[in-house]
N, C-alpha and C positions, 0 to 999 in steps of 0.2 A: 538591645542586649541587657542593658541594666534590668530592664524588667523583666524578661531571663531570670536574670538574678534571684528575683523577688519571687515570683511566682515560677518556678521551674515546673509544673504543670498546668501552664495556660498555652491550650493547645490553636485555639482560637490564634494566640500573639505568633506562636511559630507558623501556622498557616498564613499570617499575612508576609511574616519574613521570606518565609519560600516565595511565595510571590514576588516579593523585592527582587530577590536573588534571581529568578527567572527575569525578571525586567532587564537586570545587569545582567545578561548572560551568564548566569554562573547555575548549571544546572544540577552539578554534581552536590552546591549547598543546599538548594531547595530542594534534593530527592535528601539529604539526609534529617532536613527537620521535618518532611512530610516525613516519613518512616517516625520521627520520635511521637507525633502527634498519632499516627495508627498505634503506637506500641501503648501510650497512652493512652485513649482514648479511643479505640477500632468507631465505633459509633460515629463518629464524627466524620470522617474522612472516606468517604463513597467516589463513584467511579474510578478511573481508568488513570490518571494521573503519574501515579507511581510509575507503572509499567509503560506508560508511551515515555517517563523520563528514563528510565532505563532503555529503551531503545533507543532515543537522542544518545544515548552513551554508549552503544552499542555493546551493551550488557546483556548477550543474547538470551545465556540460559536464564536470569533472573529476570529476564524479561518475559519468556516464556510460562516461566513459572509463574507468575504474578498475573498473567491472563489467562490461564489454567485456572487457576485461583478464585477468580474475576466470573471466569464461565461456570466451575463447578459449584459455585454459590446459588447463581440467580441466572439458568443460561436467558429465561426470556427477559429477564431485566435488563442485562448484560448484551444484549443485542449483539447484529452480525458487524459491529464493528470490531468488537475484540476477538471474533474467528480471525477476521483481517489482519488484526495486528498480531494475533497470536503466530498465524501465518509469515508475516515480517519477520517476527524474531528466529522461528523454524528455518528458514530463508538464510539468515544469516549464521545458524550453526550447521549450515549445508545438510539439514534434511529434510529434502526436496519435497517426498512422498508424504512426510504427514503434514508440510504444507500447502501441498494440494487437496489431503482431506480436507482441509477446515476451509481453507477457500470455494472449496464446492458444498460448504455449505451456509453460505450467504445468499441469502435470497432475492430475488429480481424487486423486489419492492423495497429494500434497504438502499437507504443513500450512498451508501458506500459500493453500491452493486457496480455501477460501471469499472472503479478502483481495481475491486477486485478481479475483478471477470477479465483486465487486461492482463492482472498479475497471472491469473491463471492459465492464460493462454502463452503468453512468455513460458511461464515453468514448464508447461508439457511439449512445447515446442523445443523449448531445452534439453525435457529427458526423454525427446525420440517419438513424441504423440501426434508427430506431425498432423494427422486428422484428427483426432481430438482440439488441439490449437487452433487449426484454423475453422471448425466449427464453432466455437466459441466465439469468434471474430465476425461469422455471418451471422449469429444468434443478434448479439449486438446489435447490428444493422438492421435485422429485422425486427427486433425490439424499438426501434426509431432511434436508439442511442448514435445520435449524428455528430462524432466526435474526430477530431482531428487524430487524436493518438490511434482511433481503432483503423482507419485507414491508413495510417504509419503502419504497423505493427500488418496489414494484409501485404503491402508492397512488398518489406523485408521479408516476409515468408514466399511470395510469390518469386521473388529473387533469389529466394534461397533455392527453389524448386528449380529455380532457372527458367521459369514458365514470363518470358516477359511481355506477353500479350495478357495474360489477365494483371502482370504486375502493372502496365499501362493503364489496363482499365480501371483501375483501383488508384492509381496518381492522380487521371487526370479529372475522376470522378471528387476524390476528395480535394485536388485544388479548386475545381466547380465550387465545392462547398464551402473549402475553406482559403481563401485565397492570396489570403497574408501569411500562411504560414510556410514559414522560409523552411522547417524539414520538410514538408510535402513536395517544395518547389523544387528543390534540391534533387529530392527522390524521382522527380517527373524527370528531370533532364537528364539522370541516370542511365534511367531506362531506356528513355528516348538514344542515348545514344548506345546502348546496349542493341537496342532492334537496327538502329543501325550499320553496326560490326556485324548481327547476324545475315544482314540482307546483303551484307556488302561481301 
């Protein structure tokens, strides 16, 4: 801080404090000396950083704005991670629909693509897309994305349908795959005893 002091624009010394400060859990001080080093010096201080701190803080709209921002500058620089996280922050001021634009536009070759493509199947199963949702979930699968959440996420919609012979074949298929995980295991013996009560 002394040299703070000294040099009040060395943007370079506040970016290593923000860092600090993230080490100690304190995110609210490194989102405030990253902002003085952008106000400072904008040059300096590139990607995404600001705004995923503002999401930790669950600073929706300035979060949003800030990846707005982030997109409208440089969208193919700015890659399909901050559609995603733009998405988050839309998410969390409850509007649903323009965080399903931007999630739908992340593409199958972005690292983030499984991320999102779960998130997007949640939201529109959320807002009533029942088929929509659950094609997203066989794309996945046919994509080879062979992941434990996306066979979570078919169960729960097949149980929501009530349909519990595909929710079975979707439990027992992804405990096959995945075999230590305690929510698939959970979800199989659900079911299991749901088709039970049906036949009984």
């Amino acid at each position: 801080l002394s040299t703070l002091e000294q040099f009040p624009f060395a943007p370079s010394i506040r970016q290593q404090l923000a860092q600090l400060y993230l080490a100690r859990q304190q995110p609210l001080l490194a989102l405030e000396q990253l902002l003085i080093v952008r106000e400072q010096l904008p040059s300096r201080l590139g990607g995404n950083q600001i705004g995923l701190l503002y999401l930790h803080l669950e600073q929706w709209p300035r979060a949003a704005e800030e990846f707005r921002r982030l997109l409208d500058q440089d969208e193919a620089a700015a890659g399909a991670s901050n559609h995603y996280f733009l998405a988050l922050a839309l998410i969390g001021e409850s509007r649903y629909q323009e965080a399903i634009e931007q999630l739908q536009q992340v593409s199958p070759e972005a690292s983030i693509y499984r991320d999102a493509m779960l998130q997007l199947s949640y939201l529109q199963l959320q807002q009533g897309s029942v088929s929509e949702g659950s094609q997203i979930l066989h794309l996945l699968l046919e994509q080879g994305i062979d992941d434990s959440e996306v066979y979570y996420y078919l169960v729960a919609f097949y149980q929501h349908q009530q349909d519990v012979l595909q929710a079975y074949q979707f439990a027992a298929e992804g405990v096959e795959r995945h075999p230590s995980d305690a929510r698939l295991l959970y979800q199989q013996g659900v079911v299991l005893d749901a088709m039970d009560q049906h036949e009984a």
